[in-house]
N, C-alpha and C positions, 0 to 999 in steps of 0.2 A: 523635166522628165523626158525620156526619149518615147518616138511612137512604138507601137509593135510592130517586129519587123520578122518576117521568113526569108532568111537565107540560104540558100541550095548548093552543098559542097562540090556538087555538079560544074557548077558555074565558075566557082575558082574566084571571086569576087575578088579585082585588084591582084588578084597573083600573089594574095595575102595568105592564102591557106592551098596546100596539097588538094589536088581534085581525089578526096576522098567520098563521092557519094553520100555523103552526111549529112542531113539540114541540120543546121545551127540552128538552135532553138533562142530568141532573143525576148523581154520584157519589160516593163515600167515594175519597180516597188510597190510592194502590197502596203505598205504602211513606212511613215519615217517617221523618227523623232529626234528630235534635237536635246542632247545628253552634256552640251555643256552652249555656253555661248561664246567661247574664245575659242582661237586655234587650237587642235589638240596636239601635244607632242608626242603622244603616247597610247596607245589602246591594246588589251586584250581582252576575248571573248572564251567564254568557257565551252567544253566540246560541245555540250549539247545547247551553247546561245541563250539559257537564262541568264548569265551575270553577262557585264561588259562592264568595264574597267579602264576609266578615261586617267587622263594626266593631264591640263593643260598649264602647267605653269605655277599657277597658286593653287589647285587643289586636284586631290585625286580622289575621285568618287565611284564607289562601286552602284553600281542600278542592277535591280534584280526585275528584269524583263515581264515578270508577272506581275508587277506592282511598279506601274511607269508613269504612276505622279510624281516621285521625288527620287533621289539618289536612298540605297539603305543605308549607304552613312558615309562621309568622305573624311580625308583626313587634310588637316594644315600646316599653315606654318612652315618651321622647317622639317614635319615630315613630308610634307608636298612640295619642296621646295627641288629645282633642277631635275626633277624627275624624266628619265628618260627610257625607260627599260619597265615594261608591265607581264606579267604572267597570273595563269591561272590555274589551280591543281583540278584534275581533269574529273573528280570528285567532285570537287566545289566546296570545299572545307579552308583551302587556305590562299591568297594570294601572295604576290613577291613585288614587291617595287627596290627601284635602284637608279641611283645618278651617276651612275656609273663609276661609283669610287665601292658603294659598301650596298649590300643586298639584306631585304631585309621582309622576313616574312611574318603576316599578319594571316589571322584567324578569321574567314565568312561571318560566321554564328557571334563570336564575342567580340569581336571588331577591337580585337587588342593583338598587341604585335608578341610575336613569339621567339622573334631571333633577329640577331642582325648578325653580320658575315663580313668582311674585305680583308683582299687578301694585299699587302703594301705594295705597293709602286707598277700597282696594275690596275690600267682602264678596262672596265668590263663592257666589250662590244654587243653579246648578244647573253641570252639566259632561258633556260628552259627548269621547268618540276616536275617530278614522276608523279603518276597518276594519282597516289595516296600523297606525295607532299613529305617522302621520307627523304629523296635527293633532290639536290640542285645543279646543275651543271651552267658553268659559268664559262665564255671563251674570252679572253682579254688580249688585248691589241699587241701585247707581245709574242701573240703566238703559240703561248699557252695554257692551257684549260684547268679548271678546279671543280673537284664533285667537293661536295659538303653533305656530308652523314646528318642530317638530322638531328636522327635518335641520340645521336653519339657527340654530336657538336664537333663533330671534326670534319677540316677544310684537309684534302688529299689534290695537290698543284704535279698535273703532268706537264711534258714539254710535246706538243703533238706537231707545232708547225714552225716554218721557220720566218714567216712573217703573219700579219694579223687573223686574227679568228674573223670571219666576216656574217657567221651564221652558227646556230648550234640547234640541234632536236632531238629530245630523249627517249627513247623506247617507254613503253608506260609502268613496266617493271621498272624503271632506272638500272637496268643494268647492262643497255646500249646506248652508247653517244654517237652522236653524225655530224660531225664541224668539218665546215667549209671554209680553205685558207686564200689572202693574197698569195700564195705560196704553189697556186695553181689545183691545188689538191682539195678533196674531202677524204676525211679519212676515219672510218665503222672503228670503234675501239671497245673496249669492255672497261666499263668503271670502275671494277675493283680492284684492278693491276694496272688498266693503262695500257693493256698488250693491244696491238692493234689485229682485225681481225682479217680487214680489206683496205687497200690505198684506190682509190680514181684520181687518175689524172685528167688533167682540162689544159685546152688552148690556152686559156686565161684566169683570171681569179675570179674563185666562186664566190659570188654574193649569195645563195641562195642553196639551203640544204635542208628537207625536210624525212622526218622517219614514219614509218607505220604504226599504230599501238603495238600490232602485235613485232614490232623489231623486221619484218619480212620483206617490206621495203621500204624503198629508198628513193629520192627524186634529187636531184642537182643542177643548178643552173648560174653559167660561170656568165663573165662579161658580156663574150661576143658570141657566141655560135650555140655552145654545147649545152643540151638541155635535156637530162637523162632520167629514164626512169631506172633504175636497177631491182632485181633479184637479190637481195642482200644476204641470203642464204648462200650461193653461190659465188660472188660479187661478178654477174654478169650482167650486160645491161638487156632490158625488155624490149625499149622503145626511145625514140626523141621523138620531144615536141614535133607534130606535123604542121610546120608553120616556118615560113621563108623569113619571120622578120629576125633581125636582127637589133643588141644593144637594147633587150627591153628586159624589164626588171618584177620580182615579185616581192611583195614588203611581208605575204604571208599566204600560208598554201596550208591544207588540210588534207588527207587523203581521206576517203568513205569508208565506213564500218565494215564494208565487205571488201574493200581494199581495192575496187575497181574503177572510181574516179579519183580526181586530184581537184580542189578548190581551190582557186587562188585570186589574192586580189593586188591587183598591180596602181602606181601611180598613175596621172591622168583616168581616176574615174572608175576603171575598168574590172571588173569579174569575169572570172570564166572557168568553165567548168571543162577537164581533159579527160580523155579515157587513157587508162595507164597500160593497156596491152596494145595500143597501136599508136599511143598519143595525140589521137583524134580528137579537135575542139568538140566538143556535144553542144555547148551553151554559151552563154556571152550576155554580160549586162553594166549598162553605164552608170553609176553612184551619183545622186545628186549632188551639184557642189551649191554652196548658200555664198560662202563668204570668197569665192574664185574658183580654181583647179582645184579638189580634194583628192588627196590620194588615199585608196583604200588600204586602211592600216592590220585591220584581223577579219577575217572570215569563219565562220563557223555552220556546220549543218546544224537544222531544226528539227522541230516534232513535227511531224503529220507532212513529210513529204515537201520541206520550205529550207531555207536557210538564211545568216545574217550575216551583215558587216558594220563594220564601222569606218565612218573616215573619217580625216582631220578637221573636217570643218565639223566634228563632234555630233555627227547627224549616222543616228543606227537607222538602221534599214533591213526590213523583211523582204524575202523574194520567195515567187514561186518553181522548184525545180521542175524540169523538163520531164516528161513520162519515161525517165531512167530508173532502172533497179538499181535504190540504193539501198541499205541493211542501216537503220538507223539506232 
């Protein structure tokens, strides 16, 4: 566990952050718990942090965070088999797992599966569900993306990029997409036609694309430099990350209910909380590792002013937010 630490943006600590006048608000975990006992390859967290949703190999177990004696029920065999790809409807009715050939959704409540989906001779790199669990959005390593209707059982295959999908996030109506390509670009499209609505370009390929519930915004962050918040109404940007490093990565980011911070949690460990109208760090916290380096795989806000993650060493973790207005 790390000690508590006050940092002063004053100071400029290492010439790692913009002398923006901020203190970094830093802390230890209010609680951990260890949610599998192998490497996890796979985790996602539900918006409001009661379900988590591990993968590590042989099994994938959902825990329902009110009740953290045991998983509420996990699945095996070959349906936990290569699992590499987790989600959660923002409801909490249904999740998605996928090994990256076929996606396949299963029901919270009756822990039986409802659908399965692939689409031929396409690897699926990243996948997102609308808030009710009526669409999916799928990006695959050729470059092009597929919504799946639900209600309708129909898989609808765009061509958005021209090399791989590296990220995907869906408005919680599902009817904004936000895929980030090696192809330098993210590109806002609508899912019912595929018209695109805004293009960003990047110095390099974007690994990292997240969208707002309400579709309003947008956050981007490519290889080497470019780390954007945008205006998606407009497609103009707000802010960059206030932060000189360069070559550093996030596995998952969350924006707040009132759309004014950004969550995210990167490998090596790390959390940290940004303000999206200037990109100021506000917060910063180090993830315990059990079994080596863990990298933080999902993050999610909580009830009463807190928020969770999970890392690969299968270990959830509670934290206390910084005396930020957040709208939970």
């Amino acid at each position: 566990m790390i000690k508590l630490i006050t940092l002063l943006g004053a100071v400029c600590t290492l010439s790692l952050f913009g002398c923006s006048q901020q203190e970094v608000h830093t802390g230890k975990s209010l609680s951990a718990l260890s949610h599998s006992d192998n490497i996890i390859t796979a985790s996602a967290l539900s918006k409001d942090g009661q379900f988590n949703l591990v993968a590590d190999g042989k099994t994938v177990c959902l825990w329902n965070n009110k009740q953290v004696e045991s998983p509420s029920h996990c699945l095996t065999g070959n349906e936990a088999e290569f699992i590499e790809l987790l989600d959660i409807s923002e409801n909490n009715q249904f999740y998605l797992t996928s090994n990256q050939m076929t996606v396949r959704l299963h029901s919270v409540q009756s822990k039986q599966q409802l659908g399965e989906w692939g689409v031929e001779g396409h690897i699926i790199n990243e996948m997102d569900i609308s808030a009710n669990g009526d669409k999916i959005l799928l990006g695959f390593r050729s470059g092009e993306a597929s919504i799946i209707d639900v209600k309708r059982n129909k898989v609808t295959t765009f061509e958005k990029h021209r090399l791989d999908i590296n990220s995907v996030s869906l408005s919680d109506d599902g009817a904004i997409a936000f895929t980030g390509s090696s192809d330098k670009k993210a590109m806002l499209w609508q899912t019912d036609s595929g018209n695109n609505i805004h293009e960003f370009k990047h110095a390099s390929r974007v690994n990292h694309v997240s969208i707002s519930a309400d579709g309003k915004l947008g956050f981007t962050l490519d290889a080497i430099k470019d780390r954007t918040f945008w205006d998606l109404s407009r497609g103009k940007s707000i802010a960059e990350l206030d932060t000189n490093l360069r070559f550093f990565e996030f596995n998952d980011s969350r924006f707040s209910a009132d759309n004014t911070l950004l969550l995210t949690g990167s490998p090596k460990q790390v959390i940290k909380l940004w303000r999206v109208s200037d990109g100021v760090l506000m917060a910063e916290w180090q993830s315990e590792a059990t079994k080596g380096r863990a990298s933080v795989l999902s993050v999610a806000y909580s009830e009463q002013g807190k928020m969770v993650t999970t890392n690969s060493d299968g270990l959830f973790e509670q934290w206390q937010l910084p005396n930020i207005q957040v709208n939970n």
